[in-house]
N, C-alpha and C positions, 0 to 999 in steps of 0.2 A: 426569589430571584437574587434578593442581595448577597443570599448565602452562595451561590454560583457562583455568581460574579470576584466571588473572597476567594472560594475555591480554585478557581482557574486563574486568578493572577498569583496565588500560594505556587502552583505547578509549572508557573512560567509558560501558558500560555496568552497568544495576544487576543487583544479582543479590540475590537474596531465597531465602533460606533456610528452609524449612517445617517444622516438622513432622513424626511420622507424624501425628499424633492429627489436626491441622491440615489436613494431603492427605485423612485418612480422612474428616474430619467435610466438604469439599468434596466427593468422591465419595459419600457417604450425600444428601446436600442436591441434588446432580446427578441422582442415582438416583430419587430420591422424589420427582418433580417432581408435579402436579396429576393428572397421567391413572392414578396407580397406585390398583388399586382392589381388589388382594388380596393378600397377604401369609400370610407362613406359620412357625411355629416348628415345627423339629422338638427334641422333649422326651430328652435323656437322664439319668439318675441323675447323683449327687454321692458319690465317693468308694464305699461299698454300698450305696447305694439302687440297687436295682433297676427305678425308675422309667423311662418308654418313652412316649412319644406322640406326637399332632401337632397343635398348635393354627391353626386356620386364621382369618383376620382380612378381612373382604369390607364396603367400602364401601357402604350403602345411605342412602335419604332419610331413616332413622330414626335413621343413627347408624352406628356397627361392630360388626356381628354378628360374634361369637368363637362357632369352635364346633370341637369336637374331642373328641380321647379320649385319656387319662393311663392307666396299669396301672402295677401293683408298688404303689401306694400301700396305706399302713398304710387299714384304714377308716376312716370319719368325714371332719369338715372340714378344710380345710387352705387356708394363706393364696396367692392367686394375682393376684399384682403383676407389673406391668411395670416393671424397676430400668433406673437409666439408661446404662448400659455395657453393650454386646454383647460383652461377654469372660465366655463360660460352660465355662471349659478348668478351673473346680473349684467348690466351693461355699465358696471365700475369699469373705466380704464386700467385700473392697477390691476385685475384678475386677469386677464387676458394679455397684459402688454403691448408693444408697440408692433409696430409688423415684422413679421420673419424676415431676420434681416443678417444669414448666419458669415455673409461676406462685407460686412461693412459699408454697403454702397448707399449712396442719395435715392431719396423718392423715384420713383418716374411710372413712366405705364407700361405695359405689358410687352409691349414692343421697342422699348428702350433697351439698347446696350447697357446702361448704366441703371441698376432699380434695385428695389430688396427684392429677394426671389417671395415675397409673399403677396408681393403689387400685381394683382391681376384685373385693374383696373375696374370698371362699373358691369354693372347685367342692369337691365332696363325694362322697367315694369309697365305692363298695356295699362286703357283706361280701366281695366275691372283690378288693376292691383297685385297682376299677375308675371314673375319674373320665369320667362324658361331660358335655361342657361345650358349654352354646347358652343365651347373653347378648348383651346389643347394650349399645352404652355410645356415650352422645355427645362424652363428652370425648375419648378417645383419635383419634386420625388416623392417615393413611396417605398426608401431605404435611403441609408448614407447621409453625410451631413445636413442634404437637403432635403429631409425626410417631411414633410407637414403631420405625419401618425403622431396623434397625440397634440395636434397643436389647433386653434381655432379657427376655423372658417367665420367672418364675424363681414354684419350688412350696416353701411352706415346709413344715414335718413337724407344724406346729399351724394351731389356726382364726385367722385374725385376728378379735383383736374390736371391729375399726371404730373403736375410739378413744384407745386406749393410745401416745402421741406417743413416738418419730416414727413409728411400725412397725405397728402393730397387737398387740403382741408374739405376733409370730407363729412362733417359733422358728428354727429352723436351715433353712438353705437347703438342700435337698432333690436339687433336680430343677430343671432349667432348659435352654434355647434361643434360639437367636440369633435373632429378627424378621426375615425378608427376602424382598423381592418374590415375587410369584406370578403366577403366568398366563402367556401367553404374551406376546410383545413388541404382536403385536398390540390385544391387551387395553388396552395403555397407551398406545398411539395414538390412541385414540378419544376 
């Protein structure tokens, strides 16, 4: 390799050195081009949480209907954010980041003017533990800057409450999965 490397700066060509983050965020932007129109996280716990599901993410004229089902959760509400890194290998804050937040905006909820387009406020678990979630939200995408492909669907262990900067304070990261295409290849040719 280092013999290449001699040889092709000997012949005057350039050589460009990337990244991973760099390769990855071009293959994420490649991937998610205009025709993708469903997308999918599968949900598993953080350290003992026993949490399990699968949120599914579907393009309509109304917006992104999210809709799916969570188990293991504590009862009651709990906070459910899109954070901006697709690394869900623990519930470290630092792998996953803070919430998609690609316009600079304050916290808020789902129905705020002003929020990160990641704030989608709580899903609310019965007494067996059980979260079914069916929302549509206009902010979030499935192309273009506000794309969520590639980035984490992440469950915290409290409610957010829509306005405690920067978070909701919505406690410890729970439960979380990585966004990523769905359907078949046909589906995104069209």
């Amino acid at each position: 390799m280092k013999k290449l490397v001699i040889a092709l700066l000997a012949l005057g060509v350039p050589i460009v050195l990337l990244s991973s983050a760099a390769v990855e965020g071009q293959v994420v932007k490649k991937m998610a081009g205009p025709g993708v129109k469903q997308a999918v996280a599968v949900i598993h716990g953080f350290g003992e949480s026993p949490a399990k599901g699968v949120v599914r993410f579907t393009v309509t004229d109304e917006g992104v209907e999210i809709s799916g089902e969570v188990s293991g959760l504590k009862p009651g509400k709990h906070g459910f954010h899109i954070h901006e890194f697709g690394d869900c290998s623990s519930g470290d804050p630092k792998c996953h980041g803070g919430h998609f937040n690609p316009d600079k905006q304050k916290h808020g909820g789902p129905e705020d003017a002003e929020r990160h387009v990641g704030d989608l406020g709580n899903i609310s678990a019965n007494g067996r533990g059980i979260a079914v979630i069916h929302m549509r939200d206009k902010q979030i995408a499935l192309s273009g800057p506000r794309s969520i492909i590639g980035r984490a669907v992440i469950i915290h262990a409290k409610a957010d409450d829509l306005k405690s900067q920067p978070s909701g304070d919505a406690g410890d990261r729970i439960a979380g999965g990585v966004v990523g295409i769905a359907g078949s290849m046909a589906d995104h040719k069209k």
